[in-house]
N, C-alpha and C positions, 0 to 999 in steps of 0.2 A: 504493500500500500504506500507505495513511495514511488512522487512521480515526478516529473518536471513539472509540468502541468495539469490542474483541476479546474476544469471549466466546469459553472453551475449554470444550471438551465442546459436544455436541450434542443426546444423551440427554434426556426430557422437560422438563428445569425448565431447561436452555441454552436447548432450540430453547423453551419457551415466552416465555422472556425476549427474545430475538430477535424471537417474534411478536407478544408486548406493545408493540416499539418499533416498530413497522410508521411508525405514524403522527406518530413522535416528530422528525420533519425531521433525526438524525442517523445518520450514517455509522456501518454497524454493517459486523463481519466475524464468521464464527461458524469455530471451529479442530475437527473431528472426524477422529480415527485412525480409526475401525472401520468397516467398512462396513455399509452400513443394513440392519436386518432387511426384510425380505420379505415379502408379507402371503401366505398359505396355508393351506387346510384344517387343519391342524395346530396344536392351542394352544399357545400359548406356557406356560410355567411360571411366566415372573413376572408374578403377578398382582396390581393395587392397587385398593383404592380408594379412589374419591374422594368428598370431601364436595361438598354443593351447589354451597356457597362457588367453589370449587375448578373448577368444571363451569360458574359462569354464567363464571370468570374466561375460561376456555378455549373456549368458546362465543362471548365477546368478542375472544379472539385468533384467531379464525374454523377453530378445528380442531374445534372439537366436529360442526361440521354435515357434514364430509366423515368421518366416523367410520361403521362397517358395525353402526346400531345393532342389529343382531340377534346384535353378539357382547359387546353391554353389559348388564349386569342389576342390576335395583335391589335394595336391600337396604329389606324395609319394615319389619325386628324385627330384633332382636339379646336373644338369649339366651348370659348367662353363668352357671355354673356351678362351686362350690365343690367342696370335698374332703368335706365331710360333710352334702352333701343342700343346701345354701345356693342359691340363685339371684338373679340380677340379671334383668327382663326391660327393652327400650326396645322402644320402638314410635311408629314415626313418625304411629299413628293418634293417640294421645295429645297431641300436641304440634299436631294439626294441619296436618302437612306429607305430602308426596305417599308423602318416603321421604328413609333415613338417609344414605344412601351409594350410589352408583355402582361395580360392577366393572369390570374390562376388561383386558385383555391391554394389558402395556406396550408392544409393538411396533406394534398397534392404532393405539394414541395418537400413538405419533413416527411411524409413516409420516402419519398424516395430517396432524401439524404440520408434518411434512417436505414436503410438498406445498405446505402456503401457503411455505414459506419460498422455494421453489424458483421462485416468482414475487411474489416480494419485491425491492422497483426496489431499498432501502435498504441490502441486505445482499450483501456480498459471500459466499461459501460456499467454505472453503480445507480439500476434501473430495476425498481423504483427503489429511491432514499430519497430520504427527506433531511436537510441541513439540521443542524444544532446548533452549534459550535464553532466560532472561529477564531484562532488565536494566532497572529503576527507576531515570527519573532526575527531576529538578525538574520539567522542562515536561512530560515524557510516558514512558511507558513502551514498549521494545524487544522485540516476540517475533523472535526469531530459531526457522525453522524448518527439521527433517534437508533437507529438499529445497534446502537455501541460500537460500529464500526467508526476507524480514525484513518485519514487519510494525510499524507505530509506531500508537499510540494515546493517549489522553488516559486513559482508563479500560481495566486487561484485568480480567474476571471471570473466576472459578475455578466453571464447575460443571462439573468432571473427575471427580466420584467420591470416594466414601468414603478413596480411594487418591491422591489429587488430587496431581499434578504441579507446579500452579501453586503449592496451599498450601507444599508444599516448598520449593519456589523462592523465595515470599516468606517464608522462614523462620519459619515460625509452628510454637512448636517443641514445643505439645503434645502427647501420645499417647496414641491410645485407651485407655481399661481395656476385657480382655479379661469378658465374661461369666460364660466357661467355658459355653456353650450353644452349641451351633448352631441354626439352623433350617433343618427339612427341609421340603420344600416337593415338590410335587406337584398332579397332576390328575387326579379319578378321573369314569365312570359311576356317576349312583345308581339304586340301584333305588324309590327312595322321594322322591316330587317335596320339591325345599326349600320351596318356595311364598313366596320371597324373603327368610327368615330364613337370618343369618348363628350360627353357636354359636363358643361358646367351651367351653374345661375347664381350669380352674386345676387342677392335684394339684402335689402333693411332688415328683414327679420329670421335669416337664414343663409344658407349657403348650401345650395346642392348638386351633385357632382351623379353622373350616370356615366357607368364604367360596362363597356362590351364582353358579355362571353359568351363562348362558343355556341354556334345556331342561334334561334333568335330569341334570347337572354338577356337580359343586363342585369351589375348588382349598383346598389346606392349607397351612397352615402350624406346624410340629410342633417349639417350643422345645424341646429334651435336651441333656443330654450330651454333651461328643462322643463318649463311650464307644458311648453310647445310637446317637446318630449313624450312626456306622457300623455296628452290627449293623442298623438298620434297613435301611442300603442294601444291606447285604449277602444281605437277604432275594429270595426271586423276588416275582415283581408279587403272584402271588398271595396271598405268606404277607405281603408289604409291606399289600396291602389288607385283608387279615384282620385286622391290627394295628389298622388306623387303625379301621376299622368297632368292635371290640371296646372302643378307647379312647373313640371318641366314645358308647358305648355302644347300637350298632349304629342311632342314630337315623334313620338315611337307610335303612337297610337293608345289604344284600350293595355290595360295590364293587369297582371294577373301575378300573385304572393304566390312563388317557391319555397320560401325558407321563411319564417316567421321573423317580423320586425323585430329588433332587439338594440338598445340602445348603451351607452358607455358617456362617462364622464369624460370632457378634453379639457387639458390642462399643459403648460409649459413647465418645462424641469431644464436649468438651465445651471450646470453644476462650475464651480471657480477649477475643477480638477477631473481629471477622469481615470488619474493612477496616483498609487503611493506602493511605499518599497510594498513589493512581494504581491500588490492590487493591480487588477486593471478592467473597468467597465466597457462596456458596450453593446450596441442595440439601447432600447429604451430603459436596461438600465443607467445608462450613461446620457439620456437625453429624452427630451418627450415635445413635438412638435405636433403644431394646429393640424389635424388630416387632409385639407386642405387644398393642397400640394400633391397628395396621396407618395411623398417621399419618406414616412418615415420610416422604413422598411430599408427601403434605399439606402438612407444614412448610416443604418446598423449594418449593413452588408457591405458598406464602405469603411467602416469602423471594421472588419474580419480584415478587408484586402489590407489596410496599413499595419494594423498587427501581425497578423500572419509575416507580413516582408518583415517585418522590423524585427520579428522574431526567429527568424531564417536569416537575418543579417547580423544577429548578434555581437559578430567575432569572439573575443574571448569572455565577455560578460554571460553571467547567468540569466535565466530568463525573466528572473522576479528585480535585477537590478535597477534599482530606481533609475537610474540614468539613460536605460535603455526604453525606460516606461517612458517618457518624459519624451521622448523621443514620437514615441507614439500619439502622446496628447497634443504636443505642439502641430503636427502633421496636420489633425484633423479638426483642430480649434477654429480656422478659418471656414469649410465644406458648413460644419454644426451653427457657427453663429450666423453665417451667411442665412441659409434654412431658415433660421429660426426668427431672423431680423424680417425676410420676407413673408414667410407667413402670417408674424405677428402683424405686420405692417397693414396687409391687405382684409384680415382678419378684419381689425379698428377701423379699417378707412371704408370698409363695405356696412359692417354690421353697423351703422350710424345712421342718425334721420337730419344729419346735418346740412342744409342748401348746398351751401359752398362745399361744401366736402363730397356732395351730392355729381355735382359739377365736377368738378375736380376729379374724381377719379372715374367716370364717363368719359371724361376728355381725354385719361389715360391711357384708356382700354383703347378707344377707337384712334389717336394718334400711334401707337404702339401699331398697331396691325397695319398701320402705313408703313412705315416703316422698315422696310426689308433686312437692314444689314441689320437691324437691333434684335430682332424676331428669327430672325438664324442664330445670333449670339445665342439668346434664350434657349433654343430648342437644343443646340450643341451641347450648353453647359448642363441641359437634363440628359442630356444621352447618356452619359457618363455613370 
């Protein structure tokens, strides 16, 4: 029970960081409480996408090729949409590339990463345990787990979650700011093919995002209230999908509840650090951005790719060497605040009944989509 490495959480940006160290000659262990989802006719609700970037990353940690691509679907346009007639369009045509984004079902993803893992010579797999215990000392740090088992490592990473156990543990002592939004999220039938375009709709009292999968599908994601929030769930499916149809302004046509609406608290987690000796966060325990964006998935699998290198690049330091960590937080401090400044920004400057502000970011939207070389920048720097 002595490893280099103890990564907690198992969830996509653990088990990818796990399968980014495949080839890396050390001792890994990966810690998961929850038992794995199941692959099944039935879609799952959480649904992400990925950028390119993001997709050749995981195609190189050899989970992309064991994926059921007929429940993947590319995004080739994205249309967004203001409160007073404004629009933003991208198009992967413009830019020269096949397409913007990747959909898929989260469960999709980690069973298939769960598979290379499960024959992985390098990794041990301490499935199911549940954390205890953590204690940092000079040479190495101590999981102690409920099962009595104790595990030592040179490096533990925290990618447990928004809720992350480990950040706790290493006292890292900031706290989310609350939104005041949920997101409600669902899966419906359209009656009106997407033909691989994703929409959005900024208004005053919301924010909602229609993401394409495969046949003719979409899932959502519907920033409110939580006043808003719950009268939505409290609707039946059908007065649920009436809403969503009416708000996107019936563009798919008539809709129809696959997976039952279910909502979540959003919140910003904006930490001063992301490692200390023998620590190191990432994924949403190391950050928590508006969905907005639908990046924050993105960001934790961009958080695997610079550790992974930085940890294969070591030279003669050990892996929990503060100075090697440091290395990794500075890398990724700009991608995280960047993110974070932009979602909050548009967040505030949409959710608002202010005239001028009203104006103002209408004029954004629709100057922005003139604008050729600025709207390439944009779409480039999501590719990534």
């Amino acid at each position: 029970m002595d490893f280099d490495i103890v990564i907690v959480g198992g969830g996509l940006v653990g088990a990818s960081l796990a399968a980014a160290l495949k080839h890396s000659g050390l001792r890994l262990a990966l810690v998961e409480g929850q038992p794995l989802p199941s692959l099944d006719s039935e879609w799952d609700s959480r649904i992400y996408a990925f950028t390119p970037g993001n997709v050749d990353f995981l195609h190189e940690c050899g989970a992309w090729q064991r994926l059921d691509t007929s429940r993947v679907q590319q995004v080739e346009e994205m249309r967004v949409f203001g409160d007073a007639g404004s629009r933003l369009n991208f198009s992967a045509y413009e830019i020269g590339a096949p397409e913007l984004a990747f959909i898929m079902e989260s469960r999709l993803l980690q069973h298939a990463l769960w598979q290379g893992l499960l024959e992985q010579d390098n990794l041990a797999l301490l499935h199911p345990a549940q954390c205890a215990e953590l204690t940092v000392q000079e040479d190495a740090a101590r999981l102690k787990l409920k099962d009595g088992r104790e595990v030592r490592a040179k490096l533990i990473v925290g990618a447990d979650g928004r809720d992350s156990w480990v950040r706790h543990q290493a006292n890292m002592p900031e706290v989310p700011t609350p939104y005041h939004q949920h997101g409600v999220v669902a899966n419906f039938n359209i009656a009106k093919a997407h033909r691989g375009i994703a929409y959005q709709w900024f208004t005053p009292d919301g924010i909602l995002a229609l993401l394409p999968l495969p046949g003719k599908r979409i899932s959502i994601v519907w920033s409110v209230s939580p006043e808003k929030s719950a009268e939505l769930l409290d609707l039946t499916h059908a007065e649920f999908s009436a809403r969503v149809a009416e708000a996107s302004k019936h563009t798919l046509g008539e809709l129809q509840v696959i997976t039952p609406p279910a909502s979540f608290a959003l919140r910003v987690l904006n930490l001063a650090h992301l490692a200390k000796p023998r620590l190191a966060l990432i994924g949403d325990a190391a950050h928590n951005i508006h969905p907005l964006s639908g990046q924050g998935v993105n960001l934790g699998l961009r958080d695997v790719r610079e550790l992974a290198q930085v940890l294969q690049q070591r030279g003669e330091l050990d892996c929990g060497d503060v100075r090697l960590l440091r290395r990794y937080e500075q890398a990724r401090r700009a991608d995280i605040m960047s993110m974070q400044l932009t979602t909050d920004t548009l967040k505030n400057l949409f959710v608002n009944d202010n005239p001028l502000l009203r104006a103002l970011r209408n004029l954004g939207l629709s100057a922005t989509n003139k604008i050729a070389p600025l709207k390439k920048m944009l779409v480039r720097h999501a590719l990534n």
